[in-house]
Legacy VTK file of the C-alpha trace (Angstrom):
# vtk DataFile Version 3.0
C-alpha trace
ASCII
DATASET POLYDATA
POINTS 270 float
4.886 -28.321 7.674
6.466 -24.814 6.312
3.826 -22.795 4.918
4.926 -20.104 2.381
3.037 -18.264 -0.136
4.880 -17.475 -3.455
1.882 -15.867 -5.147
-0.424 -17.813 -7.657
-1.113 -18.186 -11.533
-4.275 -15.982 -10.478
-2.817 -13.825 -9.069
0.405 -11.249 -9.437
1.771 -10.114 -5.922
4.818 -8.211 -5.161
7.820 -9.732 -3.379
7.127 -7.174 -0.573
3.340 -8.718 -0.305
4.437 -11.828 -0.696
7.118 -11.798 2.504
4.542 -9.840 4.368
2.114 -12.422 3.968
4.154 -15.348 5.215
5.537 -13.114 8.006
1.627 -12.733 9.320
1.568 -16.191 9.127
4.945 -17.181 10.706
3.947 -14.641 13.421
0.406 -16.076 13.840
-0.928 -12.383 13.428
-4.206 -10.988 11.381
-2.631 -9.571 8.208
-4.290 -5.838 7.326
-4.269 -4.725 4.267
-5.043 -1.655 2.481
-5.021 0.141 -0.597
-6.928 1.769 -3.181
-9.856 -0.120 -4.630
-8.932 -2.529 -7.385
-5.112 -3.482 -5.503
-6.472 -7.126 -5.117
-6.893 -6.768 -1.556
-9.599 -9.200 -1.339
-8.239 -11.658 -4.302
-5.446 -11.937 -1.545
-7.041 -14.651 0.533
-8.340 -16.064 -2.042
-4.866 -16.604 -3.833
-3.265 -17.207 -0.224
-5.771 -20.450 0.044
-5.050 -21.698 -3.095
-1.785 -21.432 -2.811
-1.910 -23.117 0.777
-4.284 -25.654 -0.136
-7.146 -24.442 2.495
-10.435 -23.763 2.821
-11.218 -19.774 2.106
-14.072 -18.239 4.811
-15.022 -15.046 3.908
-17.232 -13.049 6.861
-18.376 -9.809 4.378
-18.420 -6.647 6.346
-21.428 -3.921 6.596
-22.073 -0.752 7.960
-24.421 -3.046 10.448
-22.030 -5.758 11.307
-21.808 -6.622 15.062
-18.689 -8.987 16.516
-21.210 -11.183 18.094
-22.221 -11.732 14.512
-19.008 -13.234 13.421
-19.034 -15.819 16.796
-22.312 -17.003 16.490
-26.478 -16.740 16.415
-28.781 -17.541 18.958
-31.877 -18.089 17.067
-34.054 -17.268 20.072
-37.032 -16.549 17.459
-36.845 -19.955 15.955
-37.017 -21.901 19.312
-40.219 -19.555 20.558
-41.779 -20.655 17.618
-40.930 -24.507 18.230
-42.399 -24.266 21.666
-45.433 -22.793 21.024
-45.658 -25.470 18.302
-45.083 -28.695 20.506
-42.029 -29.241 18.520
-39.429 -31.369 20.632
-35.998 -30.880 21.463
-36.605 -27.283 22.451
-34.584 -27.429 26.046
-31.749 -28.454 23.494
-30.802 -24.786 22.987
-27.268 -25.642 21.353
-29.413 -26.808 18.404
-30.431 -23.087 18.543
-26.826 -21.531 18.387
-25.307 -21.257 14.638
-21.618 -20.196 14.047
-21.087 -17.303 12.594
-17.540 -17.157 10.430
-15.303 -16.718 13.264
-17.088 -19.410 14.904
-16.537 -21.407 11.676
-13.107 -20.859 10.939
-12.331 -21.663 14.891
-14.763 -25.301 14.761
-12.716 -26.177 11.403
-11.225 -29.472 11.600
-8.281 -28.249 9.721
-6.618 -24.939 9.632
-8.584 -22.126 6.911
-7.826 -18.447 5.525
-10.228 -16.723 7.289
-10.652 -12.986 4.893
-12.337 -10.815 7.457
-13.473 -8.140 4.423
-14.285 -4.390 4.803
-13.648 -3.908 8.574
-13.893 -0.117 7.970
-17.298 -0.106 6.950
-18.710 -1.274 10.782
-18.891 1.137 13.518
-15.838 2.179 15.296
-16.126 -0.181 18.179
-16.380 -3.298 15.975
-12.659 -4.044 15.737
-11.984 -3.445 19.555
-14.930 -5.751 20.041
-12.858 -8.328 18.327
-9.633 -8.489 19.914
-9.793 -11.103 22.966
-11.116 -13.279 20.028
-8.007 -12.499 17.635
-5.739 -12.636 20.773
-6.831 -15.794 22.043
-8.409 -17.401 19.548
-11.494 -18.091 21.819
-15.059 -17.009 22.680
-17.451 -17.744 25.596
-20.994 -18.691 24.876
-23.207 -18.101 27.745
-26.182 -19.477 26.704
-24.822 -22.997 26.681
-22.196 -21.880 29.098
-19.428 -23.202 26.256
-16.093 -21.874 25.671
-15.119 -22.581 22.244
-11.330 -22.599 20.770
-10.067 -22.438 17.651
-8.844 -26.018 17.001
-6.467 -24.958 14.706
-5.504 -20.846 14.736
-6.801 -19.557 11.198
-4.196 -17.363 8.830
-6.881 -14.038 9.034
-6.509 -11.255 6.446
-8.216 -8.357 6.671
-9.285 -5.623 4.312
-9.952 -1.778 4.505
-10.563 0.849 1.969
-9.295 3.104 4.598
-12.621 4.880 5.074
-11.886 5.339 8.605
-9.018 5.282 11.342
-8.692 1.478 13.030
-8.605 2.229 16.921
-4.719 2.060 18.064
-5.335 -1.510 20.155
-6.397 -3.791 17.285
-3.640 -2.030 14.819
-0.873 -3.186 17.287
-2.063 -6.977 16.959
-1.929 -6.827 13.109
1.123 -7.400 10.517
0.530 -3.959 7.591
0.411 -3.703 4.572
0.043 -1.035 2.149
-0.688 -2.811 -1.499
0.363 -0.098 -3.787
-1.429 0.966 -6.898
0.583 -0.606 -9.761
2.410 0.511 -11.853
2.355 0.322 -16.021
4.748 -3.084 -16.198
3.422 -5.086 -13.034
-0.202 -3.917 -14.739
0.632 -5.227 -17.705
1.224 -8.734 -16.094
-1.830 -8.709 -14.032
-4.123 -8.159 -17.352
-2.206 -11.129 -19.059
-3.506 -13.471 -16.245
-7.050 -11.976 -17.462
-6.626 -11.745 -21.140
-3.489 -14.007 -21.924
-3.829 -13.973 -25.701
-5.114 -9.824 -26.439
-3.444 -7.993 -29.002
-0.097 -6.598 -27.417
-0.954 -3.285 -29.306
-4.314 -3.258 -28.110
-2.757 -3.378 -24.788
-0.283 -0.833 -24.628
-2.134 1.603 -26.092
-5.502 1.346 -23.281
-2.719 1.267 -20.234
-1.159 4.940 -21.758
-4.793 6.340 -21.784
-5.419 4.048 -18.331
-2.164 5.769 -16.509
-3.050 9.103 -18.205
-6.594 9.238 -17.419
-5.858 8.592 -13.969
-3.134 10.956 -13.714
-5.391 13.609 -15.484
-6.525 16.509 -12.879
-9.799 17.198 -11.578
-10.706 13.444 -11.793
-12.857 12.998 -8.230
-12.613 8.829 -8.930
-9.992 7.222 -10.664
-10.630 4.422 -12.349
-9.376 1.041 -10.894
-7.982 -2.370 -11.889
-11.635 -3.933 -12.402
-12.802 -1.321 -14.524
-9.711 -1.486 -16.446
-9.996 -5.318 -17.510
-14.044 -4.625 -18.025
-12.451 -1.485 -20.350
-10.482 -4.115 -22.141
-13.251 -6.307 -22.609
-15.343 -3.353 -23.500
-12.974 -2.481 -26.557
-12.441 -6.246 -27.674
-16.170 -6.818 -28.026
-16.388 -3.098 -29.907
-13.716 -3.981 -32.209
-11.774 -0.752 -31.497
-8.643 0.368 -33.492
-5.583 0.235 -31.192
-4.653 3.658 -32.587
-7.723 5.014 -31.608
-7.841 4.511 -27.880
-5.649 7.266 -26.552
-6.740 10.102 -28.728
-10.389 9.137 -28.246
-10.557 7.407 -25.509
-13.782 5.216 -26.638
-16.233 3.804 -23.609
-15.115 6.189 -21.242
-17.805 5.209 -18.892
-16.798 1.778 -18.434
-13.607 3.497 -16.790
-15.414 6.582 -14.905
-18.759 6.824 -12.781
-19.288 10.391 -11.827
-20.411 13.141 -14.827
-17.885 15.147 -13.305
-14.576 13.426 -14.686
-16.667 12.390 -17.758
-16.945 16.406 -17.956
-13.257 16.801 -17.107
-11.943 14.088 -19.564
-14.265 15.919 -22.115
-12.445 19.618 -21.539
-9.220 17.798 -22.051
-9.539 16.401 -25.239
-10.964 19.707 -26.704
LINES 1 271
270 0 1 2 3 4 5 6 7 8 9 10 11 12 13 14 15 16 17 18 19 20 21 22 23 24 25 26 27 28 29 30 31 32 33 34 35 36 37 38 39 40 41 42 43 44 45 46 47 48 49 50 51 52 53 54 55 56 57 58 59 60 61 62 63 64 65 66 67 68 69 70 71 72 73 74 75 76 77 78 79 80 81 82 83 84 85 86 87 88 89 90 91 92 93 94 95 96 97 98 99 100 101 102 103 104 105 106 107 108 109 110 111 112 113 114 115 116 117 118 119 120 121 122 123 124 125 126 127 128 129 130 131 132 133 134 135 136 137 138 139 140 141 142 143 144 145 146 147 148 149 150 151 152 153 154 155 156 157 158 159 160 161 162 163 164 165 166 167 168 169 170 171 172 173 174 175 176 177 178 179 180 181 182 183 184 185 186 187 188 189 190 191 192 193 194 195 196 197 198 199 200 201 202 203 204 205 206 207 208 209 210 211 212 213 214 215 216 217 218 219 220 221 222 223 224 225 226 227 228 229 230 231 232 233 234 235 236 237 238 239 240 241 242 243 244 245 246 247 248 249 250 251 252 253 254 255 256 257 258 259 260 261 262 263 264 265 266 267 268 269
């Protein structure tokens, strides 16, 4: 059956996204995708399994992340503690072995979006460590002395904030994309799918001060998509005059974190 992703009511892609995401998927690749913070790169999967009708299995990444953590545990700890106990079953040591997400995504009885989130923030070897499994869709556990395969191969999506370079070996095996920042109209269209009935006024006038703010210079951290819809909710709850919001700029720390663009936004509206 064709798959084809045509973006979601959740969720506002660009054609460019969109063909991207069923070429990944045509070409049985791991889609990358990066991008500012607040592009939607990890709503993606999300909106890719809803669309698809499939199971979503997200494997979060951290600075501490191994592979072998994706592919499964050997909970060596837990069966020392049953033996010394009496506790039977303990020369069963597949009882001992939990999938990891990899490991789930490949046992799944039907094909899942597997959103692999992060990658960047694990050491530099983690994605290299990774690629027989991505290539083949298989892994060898020698404790059990099992080889397990994907029964079906899962549409993967990866995310990175770009906070370091991807070695050259496990870019080559990925479909790219770049999801740009967007711009004032395709904005506009993803904060209706968050606030379909606010004031059209209301609206216009925080995306001016939203585009200006972040086009203002000096600011170390611009402000993203998530603080902008918090922003908006921010200025709902408070009641604020539309004509208000771009000469004053009200809440200005729901939008920036650092006191250095609160200082800069302060010199500029001397």
């Amino acid at each position: 059956m064709e798959q084809t992703f045509r973006g979601s009511s959740q969720y506002v892609a660009s054609a460019e996204l969109m063909s991207t995401v069923n070429i990944a998927i045509a070409l049985q690749k791991p889609l990358l995708i990066k991008g500012e913070p607040g592009t939607g790169k990890t709503m993606l999967a999300q909106a890719v399994a809803d669309a698809l009708g499939k199971q979503l299995i997200i494997w979060n990444i951290k600075s501490t992340t191994k592979a072998q953590d994706g592919l499964y545990v050997y909970d060596v700890v837990q069966r020392l503690y049953d033996s010394q106990f009496g506790t039977h079953g303990v020369d069963d040591i597949a009882s001992y072995i939990k999938p990891g997400k990899l490991g789930e995504a490949f046992r799944s009885e039907e094909q899942v979006v597997l959103l692999i989130d992060e990658i960047d923030k694990a050491d530099l070897e983690f994605p290299n460590d990774l690629l027989w499994e991505l290539d083949q869709m298989e892994f060898y556990i020698p404790e059990t002395k099992e080889t397990v395969r994907a029964r079906h191969r899962p549409i993967v999506i990866i995310t990175s904030n770009a906070e370091k370079e991807l070695p050259d070996a496990f870019l080559r095996r990925c479909v790219f994309h770049y999801i740009e920042f967007p711009g004032q109209a395709q904005m506009e269209q993803i904060i209706r799918v968050h606030f379909g009935d606010l004031d059209r006024k209301l609206v216009q006038q925080a995306l001016a001060a939203f585009y200006w703010l972040r086009e203002l210079r000096g600011i170390e951290k611009k402000p993203s998509t998530s603080e902008l819809v918090d922003w908006l909710r921010a200025l709902t709850a408070g009641g604020v005059d539309p004509e208000l919001i771009e000469r004053q700029i009200p809440f200005a720390g729901v939008l920036l974190k650092k006191d250095k663009d609160l200082q800069t936004l302060a010199r500029a509206r001397r």
